[in-house]
C-alpha positions as CSV (number, residue, x, y, z in Angstrom):
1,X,-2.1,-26.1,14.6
2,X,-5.2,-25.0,16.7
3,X,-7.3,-23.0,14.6
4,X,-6.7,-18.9,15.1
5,X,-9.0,-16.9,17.3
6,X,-9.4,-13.3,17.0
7,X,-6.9,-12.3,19.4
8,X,-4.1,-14.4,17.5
9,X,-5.1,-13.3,14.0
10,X,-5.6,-9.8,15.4
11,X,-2.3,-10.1,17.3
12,X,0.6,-12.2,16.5
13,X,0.0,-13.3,13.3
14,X,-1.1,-9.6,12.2
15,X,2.1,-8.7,13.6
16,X,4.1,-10.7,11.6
17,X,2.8,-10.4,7.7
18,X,2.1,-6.3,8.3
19,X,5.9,-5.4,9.3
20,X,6.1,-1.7,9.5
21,X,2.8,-1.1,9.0
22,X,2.2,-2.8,12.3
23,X,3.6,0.4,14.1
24,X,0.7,2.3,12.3
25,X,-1.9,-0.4,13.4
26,X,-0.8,-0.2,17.2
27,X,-1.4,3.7,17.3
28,X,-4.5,3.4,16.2
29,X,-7.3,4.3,18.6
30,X,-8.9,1.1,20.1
31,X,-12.4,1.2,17.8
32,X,-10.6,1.1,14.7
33,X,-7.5,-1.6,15.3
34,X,-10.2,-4.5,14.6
35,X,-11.7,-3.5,11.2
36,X,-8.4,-2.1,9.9
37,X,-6.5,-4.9,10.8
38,X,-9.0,-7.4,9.7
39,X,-9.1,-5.9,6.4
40,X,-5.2,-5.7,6.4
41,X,-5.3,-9.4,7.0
42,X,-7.8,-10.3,4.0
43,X,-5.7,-7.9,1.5
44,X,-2.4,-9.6,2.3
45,X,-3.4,-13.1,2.1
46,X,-5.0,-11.7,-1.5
47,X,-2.0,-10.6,-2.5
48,X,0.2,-13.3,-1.7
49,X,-2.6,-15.4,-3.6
50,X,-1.5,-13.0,-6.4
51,X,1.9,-12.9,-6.3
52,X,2.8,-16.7,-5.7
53,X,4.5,-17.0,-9.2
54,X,4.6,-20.6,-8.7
55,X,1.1,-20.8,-9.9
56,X,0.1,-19.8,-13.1
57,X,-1.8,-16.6,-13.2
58,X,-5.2,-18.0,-14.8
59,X,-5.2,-20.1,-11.6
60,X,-4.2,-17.4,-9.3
61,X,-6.8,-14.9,-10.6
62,X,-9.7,-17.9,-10.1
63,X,-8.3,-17.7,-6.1
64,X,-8.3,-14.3,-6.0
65,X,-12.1,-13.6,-7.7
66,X,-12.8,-16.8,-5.5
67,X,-11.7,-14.9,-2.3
68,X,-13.2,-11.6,-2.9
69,X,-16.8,-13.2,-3.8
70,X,-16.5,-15.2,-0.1
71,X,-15.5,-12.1,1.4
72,X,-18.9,-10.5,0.1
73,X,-20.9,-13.3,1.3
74,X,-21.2,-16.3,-0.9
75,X,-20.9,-19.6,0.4
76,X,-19.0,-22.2,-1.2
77,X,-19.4,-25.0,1.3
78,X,-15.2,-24.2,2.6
79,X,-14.2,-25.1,-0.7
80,X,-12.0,-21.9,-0.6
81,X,-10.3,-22.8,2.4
82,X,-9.2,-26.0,1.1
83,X,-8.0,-24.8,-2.4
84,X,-5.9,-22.2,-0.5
85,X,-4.6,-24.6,1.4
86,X,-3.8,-27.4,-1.0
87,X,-2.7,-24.9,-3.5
88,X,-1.2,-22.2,-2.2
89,X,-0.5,-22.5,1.2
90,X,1.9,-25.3,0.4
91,X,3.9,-22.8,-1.8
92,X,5.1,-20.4,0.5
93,X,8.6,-20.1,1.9
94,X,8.0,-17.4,4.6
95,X,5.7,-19.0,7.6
96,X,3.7,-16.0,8.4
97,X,2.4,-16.3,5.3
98,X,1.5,-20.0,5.3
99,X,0.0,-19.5,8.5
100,X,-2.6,-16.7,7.2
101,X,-3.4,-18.6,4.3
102,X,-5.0,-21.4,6.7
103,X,-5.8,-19.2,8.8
104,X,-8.6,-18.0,6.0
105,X,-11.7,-19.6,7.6
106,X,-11.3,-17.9,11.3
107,X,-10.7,-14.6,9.7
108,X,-13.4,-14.7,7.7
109,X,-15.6,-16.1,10.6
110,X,-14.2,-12.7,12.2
111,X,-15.2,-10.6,9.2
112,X,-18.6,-12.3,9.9
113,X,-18.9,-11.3,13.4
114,X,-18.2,-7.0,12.8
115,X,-21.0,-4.7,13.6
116,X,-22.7,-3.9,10.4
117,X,-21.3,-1.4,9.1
118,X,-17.9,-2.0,9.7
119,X,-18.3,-5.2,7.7
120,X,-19.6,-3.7,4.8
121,X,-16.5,-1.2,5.1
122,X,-14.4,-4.1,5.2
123,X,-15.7,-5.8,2.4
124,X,-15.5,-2.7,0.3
125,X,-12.2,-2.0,1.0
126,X,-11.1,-5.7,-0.1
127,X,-13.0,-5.5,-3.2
128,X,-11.5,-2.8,-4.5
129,X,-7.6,-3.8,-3.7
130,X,-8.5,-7.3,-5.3
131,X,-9.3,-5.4,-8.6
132,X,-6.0,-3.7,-8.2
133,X,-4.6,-7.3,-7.8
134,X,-7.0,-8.1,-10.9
135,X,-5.7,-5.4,-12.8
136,X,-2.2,-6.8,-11.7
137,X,-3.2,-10.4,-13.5
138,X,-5.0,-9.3,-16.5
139,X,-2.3,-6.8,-17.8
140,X,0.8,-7.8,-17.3
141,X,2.6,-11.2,-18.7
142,X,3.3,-14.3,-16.6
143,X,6.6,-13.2,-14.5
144,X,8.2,-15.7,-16.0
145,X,7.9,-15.4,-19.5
146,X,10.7,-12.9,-20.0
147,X,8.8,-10.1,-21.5
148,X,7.6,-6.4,-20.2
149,X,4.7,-4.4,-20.5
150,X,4.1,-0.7,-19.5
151,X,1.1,0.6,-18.5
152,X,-0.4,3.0,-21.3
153,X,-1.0,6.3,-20.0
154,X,-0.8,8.6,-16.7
155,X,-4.5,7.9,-16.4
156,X,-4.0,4.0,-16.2
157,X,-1.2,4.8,-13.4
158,X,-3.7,7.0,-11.3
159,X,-6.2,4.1,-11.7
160,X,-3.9,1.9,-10.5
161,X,-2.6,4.0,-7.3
162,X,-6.4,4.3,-6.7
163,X,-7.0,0.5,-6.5
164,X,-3.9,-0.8,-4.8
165,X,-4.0,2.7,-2.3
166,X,-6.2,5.6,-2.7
167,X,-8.8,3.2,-1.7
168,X,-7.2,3.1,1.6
169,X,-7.1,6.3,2.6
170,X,-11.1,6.4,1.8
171,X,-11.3,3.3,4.2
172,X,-9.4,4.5,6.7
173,X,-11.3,8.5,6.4
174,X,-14.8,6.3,6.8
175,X,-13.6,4.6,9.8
176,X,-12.5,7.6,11.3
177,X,-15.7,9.0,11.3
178,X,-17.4,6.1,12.1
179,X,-14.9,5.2,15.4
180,X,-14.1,9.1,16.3
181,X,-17.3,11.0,15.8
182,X,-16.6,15.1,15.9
183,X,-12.9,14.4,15.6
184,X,-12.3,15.5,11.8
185,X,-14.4,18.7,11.5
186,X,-13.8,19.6,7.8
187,X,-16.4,18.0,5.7
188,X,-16.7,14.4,4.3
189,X,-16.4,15.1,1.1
190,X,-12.9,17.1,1.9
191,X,-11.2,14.4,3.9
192,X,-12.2,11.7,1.2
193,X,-11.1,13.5,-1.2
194,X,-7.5,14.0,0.5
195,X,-7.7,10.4,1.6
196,X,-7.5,9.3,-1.6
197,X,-4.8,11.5,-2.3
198,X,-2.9,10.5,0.8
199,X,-2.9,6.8,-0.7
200,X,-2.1,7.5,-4.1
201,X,1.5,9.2,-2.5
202,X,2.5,6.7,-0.7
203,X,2.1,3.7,-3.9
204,X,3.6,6.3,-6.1
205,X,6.7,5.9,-3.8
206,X,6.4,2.2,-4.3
207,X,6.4,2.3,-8.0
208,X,9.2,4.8,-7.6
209,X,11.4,2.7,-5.4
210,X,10.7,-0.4,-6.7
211,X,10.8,-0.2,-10.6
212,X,14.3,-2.0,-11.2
213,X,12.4,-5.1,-9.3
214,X,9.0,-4.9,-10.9
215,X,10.5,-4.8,-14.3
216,X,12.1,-8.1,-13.9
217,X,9.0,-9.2,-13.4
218,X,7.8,-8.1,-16.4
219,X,5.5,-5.1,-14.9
220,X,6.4,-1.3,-15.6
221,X,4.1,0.9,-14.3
222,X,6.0,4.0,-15.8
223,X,3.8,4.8,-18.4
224,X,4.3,4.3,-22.0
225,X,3.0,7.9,-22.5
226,X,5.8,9.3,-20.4
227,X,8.6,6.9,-21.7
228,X,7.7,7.5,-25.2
229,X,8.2,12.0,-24.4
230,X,12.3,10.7,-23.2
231,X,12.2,7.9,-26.2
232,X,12.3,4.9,-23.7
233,X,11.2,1.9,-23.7
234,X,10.3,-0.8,-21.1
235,X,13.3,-3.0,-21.9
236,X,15.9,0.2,-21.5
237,X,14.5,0.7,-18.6
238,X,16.1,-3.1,-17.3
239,X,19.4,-1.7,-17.9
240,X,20.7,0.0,-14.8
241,X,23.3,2.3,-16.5
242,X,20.5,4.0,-18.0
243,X,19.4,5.9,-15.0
244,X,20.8,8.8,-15.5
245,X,19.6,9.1,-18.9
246,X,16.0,8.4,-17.4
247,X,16.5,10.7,-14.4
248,X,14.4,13.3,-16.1
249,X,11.4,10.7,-16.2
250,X,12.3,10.0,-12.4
251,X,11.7,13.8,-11.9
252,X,8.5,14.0,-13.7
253,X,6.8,11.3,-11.8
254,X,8.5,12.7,-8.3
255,X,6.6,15.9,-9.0
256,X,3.3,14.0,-9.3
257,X,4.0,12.4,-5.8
258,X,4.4,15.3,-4.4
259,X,1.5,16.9,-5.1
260,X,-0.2,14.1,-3.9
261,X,2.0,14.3,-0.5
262,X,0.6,18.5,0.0
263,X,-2.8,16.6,0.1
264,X,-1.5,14.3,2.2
265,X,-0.2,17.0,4.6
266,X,-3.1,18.9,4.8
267,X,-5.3,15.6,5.7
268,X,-3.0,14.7,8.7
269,X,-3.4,18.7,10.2
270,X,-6.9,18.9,9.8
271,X,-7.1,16.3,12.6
272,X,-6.7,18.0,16.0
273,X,-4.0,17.8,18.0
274,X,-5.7,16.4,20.8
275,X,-6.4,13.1,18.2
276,X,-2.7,11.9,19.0
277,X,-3.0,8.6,17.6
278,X,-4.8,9.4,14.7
279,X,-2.0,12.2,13.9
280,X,1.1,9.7,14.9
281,X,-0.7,7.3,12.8
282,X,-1.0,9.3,9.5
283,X,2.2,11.5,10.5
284,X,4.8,8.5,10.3
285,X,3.5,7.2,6.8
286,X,4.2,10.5,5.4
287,X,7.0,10.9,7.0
288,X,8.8,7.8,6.2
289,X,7.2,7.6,2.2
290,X,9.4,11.7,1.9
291,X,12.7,10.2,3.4
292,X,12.4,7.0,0.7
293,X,11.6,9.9,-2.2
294,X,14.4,12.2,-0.5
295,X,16.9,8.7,-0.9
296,X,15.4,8.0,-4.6
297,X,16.2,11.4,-6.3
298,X,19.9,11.0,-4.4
299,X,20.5,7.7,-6.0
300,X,22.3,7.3,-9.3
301,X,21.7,4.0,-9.8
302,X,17.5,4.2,-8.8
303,X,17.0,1.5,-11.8
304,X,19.0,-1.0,-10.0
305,X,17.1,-3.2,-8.6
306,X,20.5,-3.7,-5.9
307,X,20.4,-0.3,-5.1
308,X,17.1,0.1,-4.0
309,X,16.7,3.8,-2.1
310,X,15.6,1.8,1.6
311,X,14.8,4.4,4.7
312,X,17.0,2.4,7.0
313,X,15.7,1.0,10.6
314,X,17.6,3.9,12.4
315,X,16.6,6.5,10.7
316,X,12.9,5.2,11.2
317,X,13.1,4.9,14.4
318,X,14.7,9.1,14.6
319,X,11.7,9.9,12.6
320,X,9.1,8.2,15.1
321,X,10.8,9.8,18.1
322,X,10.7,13.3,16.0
323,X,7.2,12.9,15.5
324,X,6.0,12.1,18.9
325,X,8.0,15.3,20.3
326,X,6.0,17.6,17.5
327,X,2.6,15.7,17.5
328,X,0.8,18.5,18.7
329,X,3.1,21.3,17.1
330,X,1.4,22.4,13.9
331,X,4.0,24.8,12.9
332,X,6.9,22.6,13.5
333,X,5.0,19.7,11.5
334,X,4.4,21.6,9.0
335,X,7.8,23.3,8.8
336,X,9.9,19.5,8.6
337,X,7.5,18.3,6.0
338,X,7.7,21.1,3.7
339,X,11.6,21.4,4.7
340,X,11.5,17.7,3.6
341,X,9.9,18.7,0.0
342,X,11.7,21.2,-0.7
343,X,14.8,19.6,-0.2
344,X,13.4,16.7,-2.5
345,X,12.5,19.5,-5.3
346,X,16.3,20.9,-5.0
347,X,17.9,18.0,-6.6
348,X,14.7,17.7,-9.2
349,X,16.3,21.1,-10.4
C-alpha cells in the first residue's frame, strides 16, 4: 500500500482503530485533534503490540520497551518498523490494526514534525500508558497458561488506573491549556488534579465491566486485599454463579468509581459554556462510562463474561443528542448526572 500521510493516519485509519472514541476526537477544537490523535494512534498500536497473545510476552514486552524508546527519540536505523512488521503485523486478524502497525514509520515521522511542545506532550503521554502496558506484562501470567493473578492491594489498582487512564486526563488538561489559552480559569494544579481523576473513572468502569473476560485471561484487577475481606479468591471469581455472592465486592469498587466520577463532573463544568466542544467532548465520556455502571449494578450475572453490561448503540446515540440540547445548561447537566448517580447508589443499597 502507499505509505500513510498525515491526513490518512489522522483520518481514516484513526477512524477505524479509535471506534467510539472517534466521536470524542471529532469534537475536539481544531488545535488539539492532531496531538491527541497522534498520541491515540502510538497508544493503540502499543497496545495491540501488548495484547497479541500469539507472541510470547518476553517478546512482546522487547516491542513494546522498543517502541516507547523510538518514540522518545532513539534511532534504531528502522529496525522497529520491520520487527513490527515481520512479527506482529502478520498476526492480526482485524485490518485496521495491521494497517497501523505498518503504518509505524509515517506516524512517527508525524510525531517528529509537532511543534515542540506538543511533541514532548505526546511522548509523555505514551510513556506513561506503555508502563501501564509494562505493568500489564510483568504481573500477570502468559494468557495462556491457565492460571490467575490479582493485583495486591487498592493502591496497586489506583496505580494501575493512573497508568492506563489518569494519565490521560493530565494529557488532555495540558493540551487544553496549551490549544485554548484563558478557556479553563480554575488553576493548573485544580484541573490536573481532576484530570487524573476523570481518567481513573472511566478505567475503573473497564475493569468493572470487563472482569469475567480479563480473568480468563488470567488478569484480576480486583484486588486481593478486597477479595480476601468477602473470602474470594481469583479462581471463584471465573465462576459466573458466584456473582451474587460477590455483589458486595461489586458495590465496594462502584463506590470508588464514583467518587472519581464527582471529580469528573466538576472538571467538565469548570469549562465555560461557550467552550462547546471541549464540554461535548468531556460530557459524553462521562455520560456514557455512568449508563455502563448504571447497566453493571443491574446485572446479575456481571461475572459472565456473556453478559457483559454494554450501553447499546441507541441509547448512545439518545445520550449524544441529550447532551448537545443541555451543553450550555449547567443546572440541567448537573441535575442528569447526579440523577444518574444516585440512581446507581439505589441499587448499591
Amino acid at each position: 500500500m502507499p505509505i500513510p500521510d498525515r491526513v490518512f493516519l489522522l483520518g481514516p485509519l484513526l477512524k477505524g482503530v479509535s471506534r467510539s472514541f472517534y466521536l470524542t476526537l471529532r469534537i475536539l477544537p481544531a488545535g488539539m485533534r492532531d496531538p491527541v490523535g497522534l498520541a491515540y494512534l502510538l497508544a493503540r498500536a502499543a497496545d495491540t503490540i501488548a495484547d497479541t497473545a500469539l507472541i510470547p510476552p518476553p517478546q512482546r514486552l522487547a516491542l513494546l520497551l522498543a517502541l516507547r524508546a523510538r518514540v522518545n527519540g532513539a534511532d534504531d536505523g528502522g529496525e522497529l518498523v520491520r520487527r513490527l512488521a515481520a512479527e506482529v503485523a502478520s498476526q492480526q486478524t482485524l485490518s485496521d490494526e495491521k494497517v497501523l502497525l505498518e503504518s509505524i514509520g509515517p506516524a512517527l515521522d508525524v510525531l517528529d514534525q509537532l511543534a515542540g511542545a506538543d511533541r514532548e506532550a505526546v511522548r509523555g503521554i505514551v510513556t506513561t500508558l506503555t508502563e501501564g502496558m509494562e505493568f500489564d506484562l510483568r504481573t500477570f501470567p502468559d494468557e495462556r497458561s491457565g492460571q490467575v493473578a490479582a493485583l495486591p492491594a487498592m493502591a496497586d489498582l489506583d496505580r494501575y488506573t493512573y497508568l492506563v487512564a489518569g494519565c490521560v486526563g493530565e494529557f488532555w488538561t495540558t493540551m487544553t491549556y496549551a490549544h485554548l489559552p484563558g478557556t479553563l480559569q480554575a488553576p493548573p494544579a485544580v484541573m490536573l488534579a481532576r484530570g487524573v481523576r476523570f481518567g481513573k473513572a472511566l478505567q475503573m468502569v473497564n475493569v468493572l465491566r470487563d472482569c469475567g473476560k480479563d480473568l480468563r485471561i488470567g488478569r484480576c484487577y480486583l484486588p486481593a486485599e478486597v477479595m480476601d475481606r468477602y473470602a474470594f479468591v481469583p479462581q471463584d471469581l471465573l465462576a459466573p454463579a458466584n456473582s451474587a455472592r460477590a455483589r458486595p465486592m461489586l458495590c465496594e469498587l462502584v463506590r470508588v468509581a464514583l467518587d472519581h466520577f464527582r471529580e469528573a463532573i466538576a472538571y467538565t463544568l469548570a469549562i465555560p459554556r461557550t467552550a462547546v466542544r471541549l464540554r461535548l467532548a468531556c460530557l459524553w465520556p462521562i455520560l456514557i462510562g455512568l449508563e455502563t455502571l448504571l447497566l453493571l449494578v443491574e446485572n446479575d450475572a456481571w461475572l459472565d463474561p456473556a453478559r457483559v453490561s454494554k450501553v447499546s448503540r441507541g441509547k448512545v446515540y439518545r445520550v449524544l443528542a441529550g447532551s448537545v440540547a443541555l451543553v450550555m445548561a449547567d443546572g440541567a447537566l448537573r441535575a442528569w448526572m447526579r440523577g444518574r448517580i444516585a440512581r446507581i447508589e439505589a441499587r448499591l443499597a
